[in-house]
C-alpha positions in Angstrom: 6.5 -36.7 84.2 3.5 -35.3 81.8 4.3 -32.3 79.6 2.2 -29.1 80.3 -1.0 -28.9 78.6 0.3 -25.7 75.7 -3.9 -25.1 76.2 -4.4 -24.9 80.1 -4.6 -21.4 79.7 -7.5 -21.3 77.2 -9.1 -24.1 79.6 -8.8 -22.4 82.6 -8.3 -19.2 84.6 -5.2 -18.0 84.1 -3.2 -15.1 87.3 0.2 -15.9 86.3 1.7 -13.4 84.4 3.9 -15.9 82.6 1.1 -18.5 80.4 1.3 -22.2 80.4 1.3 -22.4 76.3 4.8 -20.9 76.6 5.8 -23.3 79.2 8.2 -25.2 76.6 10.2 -22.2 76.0 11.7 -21.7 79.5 13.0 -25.3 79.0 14.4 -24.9 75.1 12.4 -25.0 71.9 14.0 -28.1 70.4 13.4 -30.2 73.9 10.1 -29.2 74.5 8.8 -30.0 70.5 6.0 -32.4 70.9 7.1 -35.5 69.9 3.5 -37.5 68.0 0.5 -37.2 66.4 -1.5 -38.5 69.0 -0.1 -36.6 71.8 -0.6 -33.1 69.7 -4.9 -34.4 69.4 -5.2 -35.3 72.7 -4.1 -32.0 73.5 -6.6 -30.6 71.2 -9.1 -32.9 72.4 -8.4 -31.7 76.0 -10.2 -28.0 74.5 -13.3 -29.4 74.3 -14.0 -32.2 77.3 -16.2 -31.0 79.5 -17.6 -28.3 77.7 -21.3 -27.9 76.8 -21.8 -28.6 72.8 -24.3 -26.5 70.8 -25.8 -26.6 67.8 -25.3 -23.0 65.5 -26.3 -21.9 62.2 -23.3 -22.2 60.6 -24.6 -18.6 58.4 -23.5 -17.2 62.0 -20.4 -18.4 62.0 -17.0 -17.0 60.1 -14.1 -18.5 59.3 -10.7 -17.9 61.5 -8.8 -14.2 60.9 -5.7 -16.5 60.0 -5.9 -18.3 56.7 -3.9 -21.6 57.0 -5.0 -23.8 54.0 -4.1 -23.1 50.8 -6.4 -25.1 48.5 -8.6 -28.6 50.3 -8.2 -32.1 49.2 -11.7 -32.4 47.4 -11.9 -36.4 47.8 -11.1 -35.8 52.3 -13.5 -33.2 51.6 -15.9 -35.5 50.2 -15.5 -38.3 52.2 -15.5 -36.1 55.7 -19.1 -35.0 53.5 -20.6 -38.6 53.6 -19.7 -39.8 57.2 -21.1 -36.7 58.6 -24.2 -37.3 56.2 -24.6 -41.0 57.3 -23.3 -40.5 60.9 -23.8 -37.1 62.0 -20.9 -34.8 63.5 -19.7 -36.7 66.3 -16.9 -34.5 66.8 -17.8 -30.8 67.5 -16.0 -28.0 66.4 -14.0 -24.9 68.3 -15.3 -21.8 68.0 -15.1 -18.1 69.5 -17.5 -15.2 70.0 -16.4 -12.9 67.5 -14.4 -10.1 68.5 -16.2 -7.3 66.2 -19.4 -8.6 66.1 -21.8 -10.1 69.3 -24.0 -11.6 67.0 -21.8 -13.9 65.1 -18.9 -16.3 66.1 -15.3 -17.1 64.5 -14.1 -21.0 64.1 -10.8 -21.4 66.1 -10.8 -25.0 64.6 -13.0 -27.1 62.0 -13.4 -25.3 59.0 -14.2 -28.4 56.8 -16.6 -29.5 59.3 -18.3 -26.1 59.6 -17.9 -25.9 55.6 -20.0 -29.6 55.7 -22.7 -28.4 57.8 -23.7 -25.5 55.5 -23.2 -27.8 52.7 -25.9 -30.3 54.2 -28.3 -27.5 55.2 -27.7 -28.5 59.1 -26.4 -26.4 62.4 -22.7 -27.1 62.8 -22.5 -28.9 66.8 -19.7 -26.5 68.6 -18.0 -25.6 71.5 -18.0 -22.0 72.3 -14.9 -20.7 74.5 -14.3 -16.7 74.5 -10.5 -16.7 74.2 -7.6 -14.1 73.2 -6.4 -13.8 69.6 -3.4 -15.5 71.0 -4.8 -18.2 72.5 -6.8 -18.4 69.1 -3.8 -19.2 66.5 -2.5 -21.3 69.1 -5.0 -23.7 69.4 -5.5 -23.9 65.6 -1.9 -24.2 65.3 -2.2 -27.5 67.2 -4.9 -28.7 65.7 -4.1 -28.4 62.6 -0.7 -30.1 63.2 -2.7 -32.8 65.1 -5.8 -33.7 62.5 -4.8 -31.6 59.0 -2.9 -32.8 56.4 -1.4 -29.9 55.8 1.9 -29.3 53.2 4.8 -27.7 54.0 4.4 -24.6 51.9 1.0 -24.2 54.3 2.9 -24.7 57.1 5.3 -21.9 56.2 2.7 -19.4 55.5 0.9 -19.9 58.5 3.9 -19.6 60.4 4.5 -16.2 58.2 1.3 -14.7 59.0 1.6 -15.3 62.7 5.0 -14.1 62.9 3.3 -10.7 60.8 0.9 -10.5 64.0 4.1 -10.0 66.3 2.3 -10.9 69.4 5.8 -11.5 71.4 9.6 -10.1 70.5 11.0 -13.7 69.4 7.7 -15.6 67.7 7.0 -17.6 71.0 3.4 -17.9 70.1 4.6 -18.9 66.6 6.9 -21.9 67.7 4.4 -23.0 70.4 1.3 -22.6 67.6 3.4 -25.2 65.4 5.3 -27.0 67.6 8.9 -26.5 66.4 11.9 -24.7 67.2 13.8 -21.6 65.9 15.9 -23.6 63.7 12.6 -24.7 61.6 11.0 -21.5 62.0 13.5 -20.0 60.0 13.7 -22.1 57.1 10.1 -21.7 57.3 9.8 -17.8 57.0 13.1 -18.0 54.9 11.0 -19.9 52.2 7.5 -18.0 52.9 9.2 -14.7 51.8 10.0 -15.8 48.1 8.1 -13.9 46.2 4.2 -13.9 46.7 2.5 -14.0 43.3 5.3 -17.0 42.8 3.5 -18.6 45.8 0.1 -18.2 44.6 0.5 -19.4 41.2 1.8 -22.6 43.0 -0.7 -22.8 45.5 -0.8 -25.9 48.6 1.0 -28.6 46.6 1.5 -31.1 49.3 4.3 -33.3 48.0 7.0 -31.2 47.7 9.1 -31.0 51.4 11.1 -28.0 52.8 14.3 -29.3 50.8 12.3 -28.8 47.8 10.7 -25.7 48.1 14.6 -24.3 49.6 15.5 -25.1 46.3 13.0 -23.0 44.1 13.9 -20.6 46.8 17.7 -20.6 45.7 16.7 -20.4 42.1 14.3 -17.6 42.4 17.1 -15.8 44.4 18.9 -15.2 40.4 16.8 -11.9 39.3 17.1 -13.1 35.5 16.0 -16.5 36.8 12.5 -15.2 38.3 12.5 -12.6 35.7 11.8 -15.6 33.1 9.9 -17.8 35.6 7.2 -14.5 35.5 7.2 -14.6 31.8 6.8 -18.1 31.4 3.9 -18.3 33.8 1.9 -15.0 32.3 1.9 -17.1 29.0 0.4 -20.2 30.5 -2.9 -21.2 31.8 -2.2 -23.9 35.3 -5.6 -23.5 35.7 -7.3 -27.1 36.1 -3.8 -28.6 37.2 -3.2 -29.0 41.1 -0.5 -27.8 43.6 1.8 -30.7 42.7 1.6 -30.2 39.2 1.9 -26.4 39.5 5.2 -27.4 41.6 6.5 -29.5 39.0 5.6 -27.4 35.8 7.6 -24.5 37.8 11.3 -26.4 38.3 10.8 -28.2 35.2 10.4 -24.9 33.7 13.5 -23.4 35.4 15.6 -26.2 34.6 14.3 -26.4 31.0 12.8 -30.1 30.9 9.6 -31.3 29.4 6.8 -31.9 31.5 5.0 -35.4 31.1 1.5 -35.2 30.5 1.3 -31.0 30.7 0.0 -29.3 27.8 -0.5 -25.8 28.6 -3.7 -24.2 27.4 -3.5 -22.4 23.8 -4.2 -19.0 23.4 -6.9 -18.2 21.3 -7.3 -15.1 18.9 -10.4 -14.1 16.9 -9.3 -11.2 13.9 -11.6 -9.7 11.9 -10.9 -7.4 8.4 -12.1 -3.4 8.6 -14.9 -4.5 6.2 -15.7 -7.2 7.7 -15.4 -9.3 4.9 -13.3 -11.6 6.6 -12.0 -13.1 9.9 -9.6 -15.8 10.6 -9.5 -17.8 14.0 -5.6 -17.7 15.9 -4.8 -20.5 18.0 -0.6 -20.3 19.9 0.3 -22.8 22.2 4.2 -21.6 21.9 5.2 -24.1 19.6 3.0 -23.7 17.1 0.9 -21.1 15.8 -2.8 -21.7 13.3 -4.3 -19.0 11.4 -7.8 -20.6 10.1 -9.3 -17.8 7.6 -12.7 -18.2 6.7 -14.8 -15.5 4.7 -18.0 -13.6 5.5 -19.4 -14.7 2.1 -18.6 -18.3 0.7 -19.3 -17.1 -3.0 -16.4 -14.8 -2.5 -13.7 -16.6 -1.4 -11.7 -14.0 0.1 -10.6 -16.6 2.5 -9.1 -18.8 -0.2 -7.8 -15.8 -2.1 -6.0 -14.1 1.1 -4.4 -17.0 2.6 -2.8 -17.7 -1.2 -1.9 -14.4 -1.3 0.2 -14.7 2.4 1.4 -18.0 0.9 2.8 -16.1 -2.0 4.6 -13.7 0.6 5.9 -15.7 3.0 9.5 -15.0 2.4 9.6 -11.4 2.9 7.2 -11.4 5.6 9.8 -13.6 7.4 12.6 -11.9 6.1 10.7 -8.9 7.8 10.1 -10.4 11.0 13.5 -11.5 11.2 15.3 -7.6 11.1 12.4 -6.5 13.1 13.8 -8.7 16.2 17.5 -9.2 15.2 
């Protein structure tokens, strides 16, 4: 026998009190879970057959109210880019009349497409269904877990922010948006609550599995342990790196072992004397620490003259620094 489409009531009509998209749960989360890829984008597919396809501006369109991607795979991106240039869209997008503003409409699913559309100067081809906030996260829930490559940590926050929306006592709409059962949605919002400017630094990294992130979890739970995680991370630059490499440079960090291939970005210092007869250039990258003098006049040498005169005082400026922090 088929399973219930978790859509018919975004499709169709709906007069019974009880919706078809939480169907499953009479039945039991974990039974009712669907079970492939291709089942979960037919189902999305099913949104859209039928339906008249038109072409917007995608300047009228927004993005959804519920952020579920953490950072994009620029080479998908890019290669989404070039079919659509060479091919056209042949698959249109899902979108909504907004719900503060007639004039303008709100994706429900196909951000990247929309996002290729504006790139390429061209109206994004859509489907326009007015449908409930509900119904909303819902659908993108599916699609996403149908077409987007999305990571775990993604996953988790999604689930998060539609468990924050509390649109039922017992995240129904949560489970049925993602297509798993209570079990999973608790490890889920279990790691989504570890700290959130944690989370951030790390970004989407989309290697790293639940067992993975349970375990940073565990760590972080030790207040000394994310105590030093903080420091470490306010004196070091992950700009440039991605979401795996964040991940990694975070529990190599915690469990104190080198990173292959990290450097982290030097800090860089410029000082400069009262009279301005001299300045010297700082460079730190934790393990070592340059101090390049240089003076305002060449013919003076203060530069040469200074730095011999540190040299000559090295000791006690140590000995100095050393009671200052003992």
């Amino acid at each position: 026998m088929a399973r219930k489409n978790p859509f018919a009531n975004v499709m169709t009509e709906q007069t019974d009190a009880n919706p078809v998209a939480l169907d499953y749960t009479v039945k039991g989360a974990s039974r009712s879970i669907i079970s492939t890829i291709d089942e979960l984008a037919a189902r999305a597919d099913k949104l859209l057959e039928g339906e008249t396809v038109v072409d917007l501006d995608p300047a009228t369109v927004d993005v959804s109210f519920v952020q579920d991607r953490l950072e994009d795979d620029r080479n998908a991106f890019e290669t989404l880019k070039a079919a659509i240039r060479e091919q056209g869209q042949t698959s249109p997008i899902l979108v909504r009349p907004h719900p503060s503003d007639a004039a303008r409409y709100m994706v429900v699913f196909g951000h990247r497409r929309l996002r290729v559309a504006s790139e390429l100067g061209r109206p994004v081809r859509a489907v326009v269904k007015a449908i409930s906030d509900r119904d909303h996260v819902i659908a993108q829930g599916q699609e996403n877990s149908a077409r987007s490559d999305l990571s775990f940590i993604e996953r988790a926050r999604f689930a998060k922010r539609l468990s924050e929306l509390n649109y039922d006592g017992d995240n129904l709409t949560v489970m049925t948006a993602l297509s798993i059962d209570k079990a999973t949605l608790s490890k889920m919002l279990s790691v989504a609550s570890m700290p959130q400017d944690i989370l951030s630094a790390i970004g989407g990294a989309r290697s790293p599995g639940r067992d993975r992130w349970y375990e940073l979890k565990h760590l972080l739970e030790n207040p000394r342990v994310l105590e030093e995680l903080r420091r470490i991370l306010s004196q070091t630059s992950l700009e440039g790196i991605d979401g795996d490499a964040r991940f990694a440079f975070v529990m190599d960090a915690l469990t104190r072992k080198k990173i292959a291939g990290y450097r982290p970005e030097p800090k860089r210092e410029i000082w400069s004397a009262r009279d301005r007869a001299l300045s010297a250039n700082i460079r730190s990258d934790g393990n070592s620490y340059t101090l390049a003098l240089k003076s305002k006049n060449a013919k003076a040498k203060d530069a040469a003259g200074f730095g011999a005169f540190v040299a000559e005082h090295l000791d006690d400026l140590y000995a100095k620094y050393r009671k200052r922090n003992s």
